[in-house]
N, C-alpha and C positions, 0 to 999 in steps of 0.2 A: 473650609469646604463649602465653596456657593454652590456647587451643583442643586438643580433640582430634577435631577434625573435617579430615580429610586436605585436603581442599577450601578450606575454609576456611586452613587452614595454608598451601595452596600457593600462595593467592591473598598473602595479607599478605607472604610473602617475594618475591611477583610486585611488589607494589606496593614494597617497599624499593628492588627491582632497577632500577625503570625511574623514581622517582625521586617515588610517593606514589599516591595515590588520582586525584586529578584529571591527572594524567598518564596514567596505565593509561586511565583513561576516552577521553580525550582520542584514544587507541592504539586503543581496540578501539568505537569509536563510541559509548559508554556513560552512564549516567547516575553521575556521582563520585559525589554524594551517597547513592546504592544501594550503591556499593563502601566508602565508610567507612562505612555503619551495620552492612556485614557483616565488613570486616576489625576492627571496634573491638568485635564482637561484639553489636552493641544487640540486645535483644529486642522482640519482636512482643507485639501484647498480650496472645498466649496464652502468655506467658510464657519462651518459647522463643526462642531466636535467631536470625536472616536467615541462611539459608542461600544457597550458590551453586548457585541454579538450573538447568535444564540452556538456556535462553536465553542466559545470560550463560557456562558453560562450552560451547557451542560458539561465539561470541564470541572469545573468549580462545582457543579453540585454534586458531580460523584464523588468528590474529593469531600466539599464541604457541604453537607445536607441539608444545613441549616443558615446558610451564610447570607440569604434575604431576611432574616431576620434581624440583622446588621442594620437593614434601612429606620428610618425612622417610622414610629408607628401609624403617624397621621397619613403616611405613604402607602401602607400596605394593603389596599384596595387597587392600587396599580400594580401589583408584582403578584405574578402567577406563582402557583407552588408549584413547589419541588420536583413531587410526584410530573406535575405538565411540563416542566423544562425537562426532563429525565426522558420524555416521551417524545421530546422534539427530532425533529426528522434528518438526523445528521451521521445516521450510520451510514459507510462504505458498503455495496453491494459490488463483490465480485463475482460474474458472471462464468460459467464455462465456457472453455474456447471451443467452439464452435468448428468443429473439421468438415463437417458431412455435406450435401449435396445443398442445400438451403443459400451458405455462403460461397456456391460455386465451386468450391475446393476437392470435395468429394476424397479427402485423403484417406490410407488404410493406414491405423495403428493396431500394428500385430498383437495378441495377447492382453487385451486391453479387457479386464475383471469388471465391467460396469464404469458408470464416469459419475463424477463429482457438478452436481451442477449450478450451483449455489454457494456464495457463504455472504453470509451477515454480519460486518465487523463494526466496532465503535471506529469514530473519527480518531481517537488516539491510539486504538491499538496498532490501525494502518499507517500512524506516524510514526510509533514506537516500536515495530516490529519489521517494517519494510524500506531499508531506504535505497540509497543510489537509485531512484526510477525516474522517468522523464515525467510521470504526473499517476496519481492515485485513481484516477478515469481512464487508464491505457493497463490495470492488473486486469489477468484474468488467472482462470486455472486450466491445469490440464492434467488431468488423472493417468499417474504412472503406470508404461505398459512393458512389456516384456522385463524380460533379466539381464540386459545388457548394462545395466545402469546401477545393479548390485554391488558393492552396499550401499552408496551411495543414498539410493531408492527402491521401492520395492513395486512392483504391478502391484496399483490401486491405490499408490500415495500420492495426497495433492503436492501439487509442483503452482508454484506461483509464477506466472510470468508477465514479464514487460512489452506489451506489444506494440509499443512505442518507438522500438528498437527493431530494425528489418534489417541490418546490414551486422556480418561479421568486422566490426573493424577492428576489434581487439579479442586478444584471447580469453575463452569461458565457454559457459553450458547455453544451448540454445535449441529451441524445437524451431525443425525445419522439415524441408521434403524436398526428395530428389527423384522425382518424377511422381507416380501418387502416396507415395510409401510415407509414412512420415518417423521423424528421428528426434530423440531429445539424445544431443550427444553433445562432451566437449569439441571444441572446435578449437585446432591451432592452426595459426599463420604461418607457414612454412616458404622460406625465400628460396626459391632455386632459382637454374639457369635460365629455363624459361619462364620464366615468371612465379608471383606466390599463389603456392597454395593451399588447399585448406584441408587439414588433418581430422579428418572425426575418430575422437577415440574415447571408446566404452571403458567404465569403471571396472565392470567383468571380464578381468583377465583371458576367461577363456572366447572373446570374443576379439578379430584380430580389427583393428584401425583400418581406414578406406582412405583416399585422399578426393576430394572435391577440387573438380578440375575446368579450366573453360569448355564450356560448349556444354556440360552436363545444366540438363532442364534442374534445377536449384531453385527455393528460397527462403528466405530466412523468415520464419512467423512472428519469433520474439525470443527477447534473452530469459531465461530461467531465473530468478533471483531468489530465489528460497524454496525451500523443497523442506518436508516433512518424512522421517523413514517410520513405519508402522512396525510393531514387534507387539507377539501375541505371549500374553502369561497365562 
């Protein structure tokens, strides 16, 4: 080990410990191949070599608490504790979507119990809990409204969505608007004669399907990608 990079040092005696690279990965929900191109020292193509970034040290310290103490001790005047990597600024802030008059949209969601306007996630729970989206800077939320979407969802459950995704092109759940009204409904592709169209249909049976058709004022916000149902004990 020539590194003189404290970081680097403490990781490679991390990865000895728990028994290599694809192991620690395995540990701290990681990419191995990111962790042996920085324990084996490879360079970038400016010449320089992968560093541990502060994503992947606070990774490792929620996992391992103690794992700069790996470095050597004449080192330990360079490498921050625990407690300040733990504090580093790498949560995911998903924001509420925004419907009202501000972003010009001015839409009405019926039955809508208060909104959700916030959440505050680690970097890995957004990796480990949301996937298929076009990027982790395109989630937002949207606080569940009427009873159409029972059980599925309840008015007042957050709903996650992709707003990265404006286009129906495949079948699924998507908050959209059809003129100012707004909908979180499934959406199927339906071929007919005259052309395809698009089915919205509620999880609540007693609610009957519409079809979205050309020339209706339409469009698509974003895909729904995970939804949460609330139940009271």
């Amino acid at each position: 080990m020539s590194t003189t990079d404290p970081f680097v040092l403490a990781l490679q005696r991390l990865c000895d410990k728990v028994g290599g690279h694809d192991a620690l990965a395995a540990r701290i929900g990681a990419n191995g191949q990111s962790i042996y191109q920085i324990v084996s020292e490879r360079k970038l193509p400016s010449g320089n070599p992968k560093s541990v970034g502060p994503n992947l040290r606070a990774r490792l310290t929620q996992v391992f608490p103690d794992w700069l103490n790996e470095a050597l001790e004449n080192d330990a005047s360079a490498i921050p504790s625990a407690h300040q990597l733990q504090n580093e600024k790498t949560d995911v802030v998903i924001r509420q979507f925004e419907t009202g008059g501000s972003m010009g949209r001015g839409i009405v969601l019926a039955e809508q119990p208060g909104v959700i306007k916030e959440w505050r996630v680690s970097d890995r729970w957004a990796h480990e809990n949301v996937h298929r989206i076009t990027a982790t800077k395109n989630l937002a939320i949207v606080t569940g409204f009427g009873p159409s979407m029972q059980p599925l969802f309840n008015p007042g459950d957050p709903l996650l969505v992709d707003t990265g995704i404006n286009r129906a092109d495949v079948d699924g759940i998507y908050f959209f608007r059809v003129g100012e009204e707004g909908f979180v409904k499934q959406l199927q592709r339906i071929p007919t004669a005259a052309g395809l169209v698009l089915r919205a249909k509620s999880y609540n049976t007693l609610y009957d399907p519409f079809d979205i058709v050309s020339g209706m004022d339409f469009e698509v916000f974003a895909r729904v990608v995970k939804v949460w149902r609330g139940e009271e004990f």
